[in-house]
C-alpha positions, -999 to +999 in steps of 0.1 A: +232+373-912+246+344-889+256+315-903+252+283-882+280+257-887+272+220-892+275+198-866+304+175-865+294+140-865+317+111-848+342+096-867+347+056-869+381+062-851+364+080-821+338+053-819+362+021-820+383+044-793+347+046-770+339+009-777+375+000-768+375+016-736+340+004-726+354-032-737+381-026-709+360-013-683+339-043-686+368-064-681+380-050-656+346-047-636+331-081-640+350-100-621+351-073-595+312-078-595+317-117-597+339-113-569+314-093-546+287-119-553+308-148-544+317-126-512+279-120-502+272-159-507+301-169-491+287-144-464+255-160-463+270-194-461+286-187-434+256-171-412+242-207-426+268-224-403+266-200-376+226-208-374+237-244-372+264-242-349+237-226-325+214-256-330+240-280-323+248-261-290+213-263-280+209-301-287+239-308-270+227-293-243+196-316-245+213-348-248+235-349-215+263-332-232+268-355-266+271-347-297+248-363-322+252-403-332+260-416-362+237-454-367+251-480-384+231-508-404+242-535-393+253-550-353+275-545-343+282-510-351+314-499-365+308-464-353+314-447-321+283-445-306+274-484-309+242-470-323+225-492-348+189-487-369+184-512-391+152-494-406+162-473-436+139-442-428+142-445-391+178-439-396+171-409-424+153-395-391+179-396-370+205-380-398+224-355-383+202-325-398+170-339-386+186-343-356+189-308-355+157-300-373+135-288-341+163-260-334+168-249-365+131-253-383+142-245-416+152-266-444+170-235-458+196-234-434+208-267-448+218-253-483+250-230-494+239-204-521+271-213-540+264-248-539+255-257-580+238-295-568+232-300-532+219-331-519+181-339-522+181-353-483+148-367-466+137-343-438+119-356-407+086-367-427+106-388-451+099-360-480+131-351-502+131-313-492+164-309-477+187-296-503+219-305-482+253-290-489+268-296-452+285-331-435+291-338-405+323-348-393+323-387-378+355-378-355+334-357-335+303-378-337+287-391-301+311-376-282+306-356-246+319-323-242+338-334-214+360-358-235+369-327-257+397-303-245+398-283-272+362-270-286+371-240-297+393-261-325+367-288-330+346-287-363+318-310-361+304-293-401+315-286-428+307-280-468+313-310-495+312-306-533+285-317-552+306-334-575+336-347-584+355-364-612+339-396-603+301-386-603+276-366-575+284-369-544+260-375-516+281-374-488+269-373-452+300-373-430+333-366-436+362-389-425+399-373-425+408-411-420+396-417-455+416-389-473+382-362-472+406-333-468+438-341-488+437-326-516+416-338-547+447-363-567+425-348-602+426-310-589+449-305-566+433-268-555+405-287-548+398-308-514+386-341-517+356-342-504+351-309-483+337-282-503+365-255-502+344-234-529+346-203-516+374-184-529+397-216-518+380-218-484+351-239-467+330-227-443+329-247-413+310-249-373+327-256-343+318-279-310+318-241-292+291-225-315+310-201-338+318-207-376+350-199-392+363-203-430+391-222-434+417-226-458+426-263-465+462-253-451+445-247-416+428-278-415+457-300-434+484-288-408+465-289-374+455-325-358+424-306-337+408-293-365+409-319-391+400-340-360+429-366-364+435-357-325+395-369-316+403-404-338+436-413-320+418-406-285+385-420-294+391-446-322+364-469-331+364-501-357+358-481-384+379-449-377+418-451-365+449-432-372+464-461-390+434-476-409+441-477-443+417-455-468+394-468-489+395-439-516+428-443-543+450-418-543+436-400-513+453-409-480+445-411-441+456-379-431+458-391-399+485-416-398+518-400-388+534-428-410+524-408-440+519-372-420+545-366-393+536-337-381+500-351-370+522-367-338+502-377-304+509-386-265 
């Protein structure tokens, strides 16, 4: 006659050990996972600046070689293209986005997917759909590509946080002049304005097309890219290499008084 042994049940010690060890594993693989998420929208950010970079090619090309204007307010204009639009939503159309609009015809395009709060921007119809997370840079703003020798090392986009110590920020264009990419003075890891939220880098479009992320080391220790060369050549009332900031704590990153190694002809 066979006998049939009873079947020997887990103890508490072998489950702890099998909870323990699928504890670690989950440690260990989560922020592997986080990691490849961040990577894919960092990815897709990117393709976001590419698409961009293409459109600001093909209006260039457009508009006898310039780059688009930034309008001032008020006459006479502090900016470089003398440009001025007094009416509010006449100047929203003529943003920098809706100036690229008609080569880019989607709104999408406009908004990073790791971006928490973009900016609610008017699109060409006046109608908050733009969910912005991009600025331009005002040192290359209205310029010809003739008065630029090096495009390859000119960013004319880049991200910005959606907020910061001080409140949301709603940033349009991004001024090196006024301490945008010194670091934040509150979290120092952070940039001050530009949005270096990917993994310590910001994505970022260049005068030539392409799109590049950049650490803030990049941008902080060449005069081309952070665009300090573009404001000593091509200063206006509002932007020079010796103007004084207007944010505390956050210098001109420009002025060789403060940052020698930004020197110039």
């Amino acid at each position: 006659m066979t006998r049939f042994r009873p079947r020997a049940a887990f103890t508490l010690i072998e489950l702890l050990v099998v909870i323990a060890i699928i504890a670690i594993l989950a440690a260990i693989l989560f922020p592997v996972f986080a990691q490849a998420r961040e990577k894919a929208r960092a990815v897709s950010c990117l393709s976001n600046m590419k698409q961009i970079g293409t459109a600001e090619q093909m209006y260039v090309q457009d508009y006898d070689e310039k780059s688009f204007y930034r309008a001032s307010a008020t006459a006479p204009s502090p900016w470089r293209s003398g440009a001025v639009i007094t009416d509010a939503n006449q100047r929203a159309q003529a943003s920098w986005w809706n100036l690229l609009m008609p080569y880019i015809k989607n709104g999408q395009v406009f908004t990073c997917p790791s971006d928490a709060g973009p900016t609610l921007s008017k699109d060409l119809n006046l109608a908050l759909t733009i969910k912005r997370s991009y600025m331009a840079l005002a040192t290359a703003e209205s310029l010809a590509l003739a008065q630029v020798d090096y495009p390859t090392d000119t960013m004319v986009i880049t991200e910005k946080w959606d907020k910061d110590y001080s409140g949301v920020r709603t940033d349009s264009w991004i001024e090196p002049f006024n301490g945008d990419f010194s670091p934040d003075s509150h979290v120092p890891e952070r940039m001050w304005t530009a949005g270096n939220r990917h993994q310590g880098r910001v994505s970022a479009t260049f005068l030539d097309g392409h799109a590049k992320a950049l650490s803030p080391g990049q941008i902080l220790t060449s005069k081309y890219i952070s665009g300090c060369y573009l404001v000593y050549a091509y200063p206006s009332t509002n932007m020079g290499i010796t103007n004084p900031s207007t944010a505390p704590g956050q210098p001109n990153i420009c002025d060789p008084a403060s940052f020698p190694h930004f020197s110039y002809p």
